[in-house]
N, C-alpha and C positions, 0 to 999 in steps of 0.2 A: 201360492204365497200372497199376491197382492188382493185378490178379494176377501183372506183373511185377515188382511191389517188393516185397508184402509174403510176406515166408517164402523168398524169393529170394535166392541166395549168391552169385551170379553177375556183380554190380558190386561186389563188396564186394572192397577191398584187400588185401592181405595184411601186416596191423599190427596191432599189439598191444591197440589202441584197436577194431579191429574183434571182438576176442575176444568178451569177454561176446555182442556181436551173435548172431554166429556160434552158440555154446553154447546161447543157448535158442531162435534158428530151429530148431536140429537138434534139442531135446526137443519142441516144439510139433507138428514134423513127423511126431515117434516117434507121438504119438498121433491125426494127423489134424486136428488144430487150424484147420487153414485151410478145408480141407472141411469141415468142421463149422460155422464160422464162416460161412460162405457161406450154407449151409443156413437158419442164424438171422438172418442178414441177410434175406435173402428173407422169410422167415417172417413176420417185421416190416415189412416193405416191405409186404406184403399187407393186412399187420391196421392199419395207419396209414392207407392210403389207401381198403382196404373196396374198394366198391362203385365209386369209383370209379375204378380200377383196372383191374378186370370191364367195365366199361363203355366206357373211354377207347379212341379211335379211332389218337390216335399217342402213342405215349408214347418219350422217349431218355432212354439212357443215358448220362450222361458221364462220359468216364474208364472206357470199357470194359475195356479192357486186353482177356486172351483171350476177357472175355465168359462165364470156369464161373459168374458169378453172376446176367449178364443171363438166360443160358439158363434161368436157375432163375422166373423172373417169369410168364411166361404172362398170360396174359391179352387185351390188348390187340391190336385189329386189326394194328395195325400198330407191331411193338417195334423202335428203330432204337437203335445203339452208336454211339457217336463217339467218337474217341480220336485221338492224335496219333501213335499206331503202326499201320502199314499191313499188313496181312494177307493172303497170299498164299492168297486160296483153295485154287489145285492142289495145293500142299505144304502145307498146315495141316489137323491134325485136331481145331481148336479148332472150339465149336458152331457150330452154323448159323443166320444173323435177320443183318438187312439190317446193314449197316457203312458209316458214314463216315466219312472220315478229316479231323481238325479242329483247332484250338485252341477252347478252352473259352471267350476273351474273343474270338472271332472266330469263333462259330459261323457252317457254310455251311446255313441253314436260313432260311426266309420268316419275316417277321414275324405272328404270334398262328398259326402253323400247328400249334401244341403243345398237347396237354392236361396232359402230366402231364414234368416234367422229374426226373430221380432223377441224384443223383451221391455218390456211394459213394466213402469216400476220397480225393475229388481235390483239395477245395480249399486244403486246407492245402497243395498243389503250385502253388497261385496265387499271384506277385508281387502283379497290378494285381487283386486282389478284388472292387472294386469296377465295372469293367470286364465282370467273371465275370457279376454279380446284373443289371449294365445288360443282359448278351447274353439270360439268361432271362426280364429284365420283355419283351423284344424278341421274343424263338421264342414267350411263353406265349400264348395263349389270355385274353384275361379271364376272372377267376374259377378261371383253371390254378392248378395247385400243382405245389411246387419241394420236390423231399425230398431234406435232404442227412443226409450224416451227417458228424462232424467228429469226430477226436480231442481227447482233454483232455492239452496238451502238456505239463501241469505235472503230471503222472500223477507218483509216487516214480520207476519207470522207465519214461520216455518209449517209448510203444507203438512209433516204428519205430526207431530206432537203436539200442534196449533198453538205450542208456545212464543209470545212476540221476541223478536231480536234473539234465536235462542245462541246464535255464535257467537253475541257478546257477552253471555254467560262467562261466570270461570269454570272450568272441567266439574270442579264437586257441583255445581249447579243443573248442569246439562247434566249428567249422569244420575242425576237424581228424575229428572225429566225424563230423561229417554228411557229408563227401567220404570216408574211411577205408569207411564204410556202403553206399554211394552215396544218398543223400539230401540233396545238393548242395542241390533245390531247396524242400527244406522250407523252410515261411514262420512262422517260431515265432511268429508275431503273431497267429496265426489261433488263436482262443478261443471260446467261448460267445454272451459279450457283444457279443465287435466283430462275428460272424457277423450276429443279429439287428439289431444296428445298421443295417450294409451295406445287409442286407434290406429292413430299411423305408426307408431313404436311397431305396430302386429302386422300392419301392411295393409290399413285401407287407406281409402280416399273420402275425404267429407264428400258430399254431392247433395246434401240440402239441410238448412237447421232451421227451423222453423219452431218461433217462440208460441208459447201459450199462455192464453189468456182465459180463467175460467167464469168472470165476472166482468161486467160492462165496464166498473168505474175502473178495475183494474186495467183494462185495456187501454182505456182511456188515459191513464197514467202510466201507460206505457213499462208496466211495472212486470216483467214474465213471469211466471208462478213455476215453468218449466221449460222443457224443450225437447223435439223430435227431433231426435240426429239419423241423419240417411248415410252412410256407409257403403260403398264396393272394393271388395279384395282385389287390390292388386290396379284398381282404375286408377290412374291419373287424372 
């Protein structure tokens, strides 16, 4: 899913309301933005979960989309993608590690058969979120950990439809945005707060949230664009 949405022109309408969108995928892209972003996603994925990472026997992805970010992970015996877009081995030259094809609130996975669950931009693509956190207390492992990362939707400009202030739109305004984008299924209710909530509603324990900064001045302004939530079933 998420290498198909983000930096992606390709569901986007042709409206006036799609502009700005448009405009700064196409600078981000001028300098690598998404590749690069990948890179330091991984990077961080690595240093949050350390050793156990190294060590973990199954670990999935959800919300793989092409999978140029799972490729980037290593590690683990056994690295699995799940996504709700099917992949055509003989014609794709997208990476190579096992794929299955799924809904996020109906994962096809055993109960505790998991060490380590990672999802990367998906859940803010969740209606039933709560559903999401029941399917991972469900695939994890006792003592598993659940690494998400989440945007901060009240960013000045909202990180996927690049439209400014889009929460203080009225409804007809954002829906006209979020379809003109294609981002139909963004869930603006998805924040910080209710993530952690959700989480311990299911039975984890927060154990790190580390904000994100994808631009200097940003940082500097102490403004997060996001956030990597670390999660363990059942830790105190």
């Amino acid at each position: 899913m998420r290498d198909r949405i983000f930096g992606g022109t390709g569901r986007v309408k042709r409206s006036i309301v799609a502009v700005p969108y448009l405009a700064i995928v196409k600078i981000l892209q001028s300098f690598g933005f998404y590749g690069h972003r990948n890179e330091r996603y991984a990077a961080a994925i690595r240093e949050l979960l350390g050793s156990e990472l190294r060590k973990a026997r199954v670990v999935v992805d959800l919300g793989c989309g092409q999978g140029l970010l799972t490729a980037l992970l290593g590690g683990p015996q056994l690295l699995v993608g799940i996504d709700t877009i099917h992949v055509d081995r003989q014609r794709s030259n997208e990476p190579e590690f096992q794929r299955i094809q799924g809904l996020a609130e109906r994962l096809p996975l055993r109960n505790g058969c998991v060490e380590i669950a990672i999802a990367i931009s998906l859940l803010e693509h969740i209606t039933d979120q709560s559903a999401f956190f029941r399917e991972l207390a469900r695939i994890l492992e006792p003592g598993g950990y659940a690494l998400l990362q989440i945007p901060e939707l009240r960013f000045p400009i909202e990180p996927h439809t690049k439209w400014p202030l889009l929460y203080v739109w009225n409804s007809s305004t954002r829906n006209r945005v979020l379809s003109a984008t294609g981002y139909e299924d963004l869930n603006l209710a998805t924040s910080l707060g209710e993530t952690t909530r959700l989480a311990a509603a299911a039975g984890f324990a927060a154990r790190r949230i580390v904000p994100i900064w994808h631009f200097r001045l940003v940082r500097i302004l102490r403004l997060s664009m996001g956030y990597f939530t670390l999660f363990r079933k059942g830790a105190e």
